[in-house]
N, C-alpha and C positions, 0 to 999 in steps of 0.2 A: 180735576185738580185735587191733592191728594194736600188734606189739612195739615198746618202747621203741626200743629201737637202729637199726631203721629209720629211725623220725621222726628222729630228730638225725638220721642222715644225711642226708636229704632237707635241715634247714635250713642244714647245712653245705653241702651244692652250691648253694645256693640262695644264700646267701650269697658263696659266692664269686664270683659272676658280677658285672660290673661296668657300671652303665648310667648312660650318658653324655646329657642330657636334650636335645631340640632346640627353639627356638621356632619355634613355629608357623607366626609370619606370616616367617621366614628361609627357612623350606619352602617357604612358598607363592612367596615373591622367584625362587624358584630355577625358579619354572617359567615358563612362557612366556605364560601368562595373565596374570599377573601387572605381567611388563615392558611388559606390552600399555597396562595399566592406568595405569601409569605414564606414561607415553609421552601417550595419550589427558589425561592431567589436567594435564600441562607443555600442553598444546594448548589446551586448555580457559582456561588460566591464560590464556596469550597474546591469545586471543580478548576474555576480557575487557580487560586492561590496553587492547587495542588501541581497545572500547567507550569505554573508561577517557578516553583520549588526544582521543577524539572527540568528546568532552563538552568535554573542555577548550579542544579547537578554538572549535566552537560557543560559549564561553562568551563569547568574546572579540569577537563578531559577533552581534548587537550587543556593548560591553562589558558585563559585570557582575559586579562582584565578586561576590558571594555567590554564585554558579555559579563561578566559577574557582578561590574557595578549594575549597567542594566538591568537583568533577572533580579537584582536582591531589591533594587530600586521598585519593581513590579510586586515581589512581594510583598515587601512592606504597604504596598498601596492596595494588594487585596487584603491584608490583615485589617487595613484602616475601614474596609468596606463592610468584612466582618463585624467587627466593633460598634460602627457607624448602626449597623443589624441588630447587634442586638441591643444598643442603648435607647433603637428606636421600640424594640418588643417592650423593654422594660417601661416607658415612659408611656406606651401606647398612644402615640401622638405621631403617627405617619404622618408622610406629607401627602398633601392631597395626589389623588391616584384620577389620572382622567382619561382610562381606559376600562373595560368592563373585567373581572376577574379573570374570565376567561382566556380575553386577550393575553394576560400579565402573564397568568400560566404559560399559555401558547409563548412567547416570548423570552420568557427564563427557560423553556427547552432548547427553544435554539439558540442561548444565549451557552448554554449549556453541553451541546453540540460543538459551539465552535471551540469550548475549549478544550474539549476533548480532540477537535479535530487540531488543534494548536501541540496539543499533546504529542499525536502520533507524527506532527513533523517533526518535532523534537525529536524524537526515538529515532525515527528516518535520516536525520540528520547524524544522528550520533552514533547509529550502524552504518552511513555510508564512510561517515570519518572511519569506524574502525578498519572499512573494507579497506580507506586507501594507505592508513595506516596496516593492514596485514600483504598489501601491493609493494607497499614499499621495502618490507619486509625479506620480499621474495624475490626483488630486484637486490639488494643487499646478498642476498643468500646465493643468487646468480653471479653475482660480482666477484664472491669469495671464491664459487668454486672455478671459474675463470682461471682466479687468480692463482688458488692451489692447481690447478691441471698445468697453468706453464711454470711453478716450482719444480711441479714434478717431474716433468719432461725436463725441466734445463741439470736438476737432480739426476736425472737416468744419464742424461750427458756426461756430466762429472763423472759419475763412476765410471761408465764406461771407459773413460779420458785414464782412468785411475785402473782399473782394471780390475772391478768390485762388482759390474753390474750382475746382476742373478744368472744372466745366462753365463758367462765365464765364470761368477762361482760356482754353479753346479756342474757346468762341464769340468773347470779345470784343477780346483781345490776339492780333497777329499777332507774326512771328518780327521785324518790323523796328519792334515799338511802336506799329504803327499800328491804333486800332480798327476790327474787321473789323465791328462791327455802325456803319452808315454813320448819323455824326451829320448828320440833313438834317431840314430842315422837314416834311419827311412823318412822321418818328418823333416830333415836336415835337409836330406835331399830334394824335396818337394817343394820345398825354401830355395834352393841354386836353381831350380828349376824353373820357378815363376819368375827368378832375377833375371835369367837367361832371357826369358818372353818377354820381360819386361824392356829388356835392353834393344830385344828386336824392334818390340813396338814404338818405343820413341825415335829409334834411326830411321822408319818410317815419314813420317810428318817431317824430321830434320830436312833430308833428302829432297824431298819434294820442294820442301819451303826455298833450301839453297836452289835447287832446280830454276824456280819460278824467280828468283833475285838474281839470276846468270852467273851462277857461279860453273866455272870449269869443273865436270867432276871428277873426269880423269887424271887432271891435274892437284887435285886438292887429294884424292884415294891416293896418290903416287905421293904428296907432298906429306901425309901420315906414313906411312911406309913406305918406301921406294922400293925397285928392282923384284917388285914382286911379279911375277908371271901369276896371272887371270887364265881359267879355265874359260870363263865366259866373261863377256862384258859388266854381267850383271852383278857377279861376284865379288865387285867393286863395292859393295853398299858392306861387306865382311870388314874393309878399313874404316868405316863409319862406326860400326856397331867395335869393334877395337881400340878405337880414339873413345868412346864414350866409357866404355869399359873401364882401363886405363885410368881418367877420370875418375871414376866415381867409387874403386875399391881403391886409390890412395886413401893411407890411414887403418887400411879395415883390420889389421893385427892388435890395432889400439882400443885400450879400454873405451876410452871417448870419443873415436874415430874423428881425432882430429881437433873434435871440436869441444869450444870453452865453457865448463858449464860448472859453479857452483857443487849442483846436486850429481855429484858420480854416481854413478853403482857400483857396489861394492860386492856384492855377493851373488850368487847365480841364481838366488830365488829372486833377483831384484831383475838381471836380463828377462827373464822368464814369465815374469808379472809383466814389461814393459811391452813386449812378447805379444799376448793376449789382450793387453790393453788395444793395441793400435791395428791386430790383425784384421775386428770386423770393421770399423772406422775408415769411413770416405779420408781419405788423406786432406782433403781441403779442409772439410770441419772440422779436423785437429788443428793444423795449424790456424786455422781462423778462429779458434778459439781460445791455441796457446802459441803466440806467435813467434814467442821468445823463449821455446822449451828444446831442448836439448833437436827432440826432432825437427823442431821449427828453424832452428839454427843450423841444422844440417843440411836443408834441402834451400834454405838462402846459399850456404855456401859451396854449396857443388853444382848449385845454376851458375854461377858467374866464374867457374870455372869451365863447365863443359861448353859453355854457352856464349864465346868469344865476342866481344861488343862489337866490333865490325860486324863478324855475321848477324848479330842482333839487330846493326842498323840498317842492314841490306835486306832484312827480312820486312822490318815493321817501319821504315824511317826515321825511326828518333829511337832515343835510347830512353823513353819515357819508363818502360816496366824497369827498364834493370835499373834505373835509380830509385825506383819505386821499393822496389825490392833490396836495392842498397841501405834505405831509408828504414829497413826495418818492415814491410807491409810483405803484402803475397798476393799478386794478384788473380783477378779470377777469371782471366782468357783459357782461352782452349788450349794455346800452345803450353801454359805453368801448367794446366790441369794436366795435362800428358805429361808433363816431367814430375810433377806428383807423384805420379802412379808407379814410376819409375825408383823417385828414392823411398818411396815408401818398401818396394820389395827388396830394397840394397838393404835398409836401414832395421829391416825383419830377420835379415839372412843374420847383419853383424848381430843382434840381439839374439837369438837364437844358437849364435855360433860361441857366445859368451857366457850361454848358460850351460853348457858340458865342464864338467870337470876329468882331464886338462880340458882347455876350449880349441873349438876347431881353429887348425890352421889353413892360410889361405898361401898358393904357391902360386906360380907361373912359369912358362916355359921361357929359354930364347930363340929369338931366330934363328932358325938354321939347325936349328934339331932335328935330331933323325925321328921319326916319330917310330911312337911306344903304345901299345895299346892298353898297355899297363896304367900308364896314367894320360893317355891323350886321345879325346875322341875328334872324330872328322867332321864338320861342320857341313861338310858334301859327300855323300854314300855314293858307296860303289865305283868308288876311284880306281881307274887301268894305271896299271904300274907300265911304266916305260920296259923294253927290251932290255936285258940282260939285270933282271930283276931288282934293278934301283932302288933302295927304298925314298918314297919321296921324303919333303923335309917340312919343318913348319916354318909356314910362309907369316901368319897373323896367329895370332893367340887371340880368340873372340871373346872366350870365359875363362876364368882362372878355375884350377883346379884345388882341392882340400884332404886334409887330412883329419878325418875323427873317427876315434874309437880305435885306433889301430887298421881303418882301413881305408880305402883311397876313392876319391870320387875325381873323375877324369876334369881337366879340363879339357874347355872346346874350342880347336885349330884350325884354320882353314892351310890347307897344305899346297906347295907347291913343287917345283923341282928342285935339286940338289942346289944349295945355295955353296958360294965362297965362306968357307971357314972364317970366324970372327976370332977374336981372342976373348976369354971368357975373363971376366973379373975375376980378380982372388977372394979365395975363402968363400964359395959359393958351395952349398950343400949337393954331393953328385950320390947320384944314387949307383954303387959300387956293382951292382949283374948288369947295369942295363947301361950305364955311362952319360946317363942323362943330368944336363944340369938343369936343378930345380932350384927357385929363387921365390924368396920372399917377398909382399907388394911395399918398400919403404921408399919414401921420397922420389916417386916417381917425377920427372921429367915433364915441365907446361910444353906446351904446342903452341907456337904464334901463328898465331890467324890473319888474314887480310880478305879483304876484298876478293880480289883475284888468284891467289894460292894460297899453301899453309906452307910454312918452313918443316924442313924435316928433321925434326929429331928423334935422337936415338931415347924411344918410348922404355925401354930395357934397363937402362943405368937407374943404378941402386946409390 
């Protein structure tokens, strides 16, 4: 048992001693871990604010408010963290830290880390926008040239249409205005020549088409000309290709061949351009382009003359194109596309026959002429003349023949035997060696058509 008077003594020393308390985290300030700690989270601050600032960049590229309220709202809130830093260095009054320094370090690195990694999304972000900003760029720049390759094409069109495009100005314009492709009767020629083929090839398809709607052909060939004597049966389709003929060079002496147009040509650089204009030119695409141009209105009005509505309606059953066609349009069947082709080489020849000075003239013979090799070729070679040296006579006139330059390009006759003399109209031009009457294409004579025959008139009256 341990005496009273010790213990008081004991809480008398023990009391007298006097203890001064320290905080903790004042201890820990004081040591060098610590300011380390410190030091690393002012770093750490910075790194964000600076993530911070980068946002706000980006917000603005593109603009977007709702992203720039955002980022400035972050900023301002790493500034305040800042601040918050250094009010705490200055007062040296942290708040208590209840992790070892170590730690705090290790923790403002990776705190440090994510901002950086915050960072590079940013940047990430802000080069995938420019990629899709530089896509869209080049969808835009696709778009344009798109759109300039069909100017340019519908461009090449036009001129062409106009008779400007590069290749007809290098072929046919020289530097002093002078056409390099040489207007001469040999080109002239080449022009009657294709009309010729051309007139073959649409009595072709005709032929068959009436063929296939039962139309009589013998009666309908007889019903264009009569009393004609046939070498062969087949020699019959020569009144087809006759009657379309007939057709389609009434007018052709005339500047406008006929037809009503505002815009005349006036001068023979102007046939000559028109000329060249339409010579490489699919015949549809012009007119489906200008459907109401002098050409366009030419080949409306010499289908619905060559092209009889009964026989139209025996062909197709209705009369749907030719009101189509009445209606101002062109349609795009096979059978229009073949008469196309047709007045396109009519409507070449009269343009070309308009740009000579004088211009070519167009003649024809009549029935019952004795034929001349001067101005009449045989539409069938190597014809036997009859005994006692008859000459034979012209039965059909199939192409009209011309006059240019002072010399003569034949028409084409299908011939048969000595016909009964006609009486010749007055005041018809006779050619004084050879006794031949030659006649101009004026106001030629319609043909009524039917179903079942053609009335016959006299294709010849002026």
């Amino acid at each position: 048992m341990q005496p009273t008077g010790g213990r008081d003594t004991q809480l008398r020393d023990s009391n007298s001693q006097k203890v001064h308390p320290q905080p903790m985290e004042e201890t820990n300030n004081q040591t060098p871990e610590a300011g380390e700690a410190l030091v690393s989270k002012i770093f750490t601050n910075i790194s964000s604010l600076k993530s911070a600032y980068i946002q706000l960049q980006a917000a603005h590229t593109p603009y977007d408010p709702d992203k720039i309220q955002a980022a400035d709202k972050l900023v301002i809130s790493e500034l305040k963290n800042l601040s918050e830093l250094k009010h705490f260095y200055r007062e040296n009054n942290p708040k208590p830290i209840c992790i070892s320094p170590q730690d705090s370090r290790l923790a403002a690195e990776i705190q440090e880390q994510q901002s950086l990694l915050k960072t590079y999304e940013v940047m990430v972000k802000k080069f995938q926008s420019e990629i899709q900003n530089k896509d869209s760029e080049i969808i835009q720049l696709q778009q344009m040239i798109q759109e300039a390759t069909q100017k340019r094409a519908k461009l090449e069109k036009n001129l062409k249409l106009r008779g400007l495009s590069a290749r007809e100005s290098e072929g046919s314009v020289q530097e002093n205005g002078v056409f390099s492709t040489d207007l001469t009767p040999d080109l002239f020629k080449s022009a009657v020549d294709a009309a010729s083929r051309a007139i073959h090839d649409f009595s072709k398809p005709l032929i068959n088409m009436m063929k296939a709607a039962g139309w009589d052909l013998d009666a309908a060939a007889n019903s264009i000309e009569p009393d004609i004597i046939y070498a062969k049966r087949a020699h019959k389709k020569y009144a087809f290709e006759s009657h379309i003929c007939q057709r389609m060079f009434s007018g052709f002496q005339q500047e406008n061949f006929s037809v009503k147009s505002e815009s005349l040509a006036v001068t023979k650089e102007s046939f000559f351009h028109q000329y060249l204009a339409l010579r490489e030119l699919e015949p549809l695409d012009s007119v489906g382009q200008s459907p109401d141009s002098m050409f366009g209105n030419f080949c409306r009005s010499k289908y619905l003359v060559v092209v009889h509505p009964k026989m139209e309606a025996s062909f197709f059953g209705n009369l749907d194109q030719r009101n189509y066609i009445m209606g101002g349009g062109h349609p795009r069947t096979p059978f229009y596309q073949v008469f196309l082709k047709l007045a396109k080489s009519i409507w070449l020849l009269h343009r070309l026959a308009h740009s000579f000075d004088p211009a070519a003239k167009v003649f024809q013979v009549k029935k019952g002429s004795e034929f001349s090799e001067v101005y009449m070729e045989s539409v069938v070679k190597n014809i036997a003349e009859d005994e006692g040296d008859q000459k034979p006579a012209v039965g059909l006139m199939v192409m009209p023949g011309f006059y240019i330059g002072g010399s003569v390009i034949q028409c084409q006759v299908y011939l048969t035997g000595k016909l009964p003399e006609v009486d010749a109209p007055a005041q018809r031009p006779v050619d004084p060696t050879l006794g031949i009457t030659l006649m101009p294409f004026h106001n030629l004579g319609q043909t009524s058509l039917s179903l079942f025959s053609i009335r016959s008139v006299n294709v010849l009256n002026t």
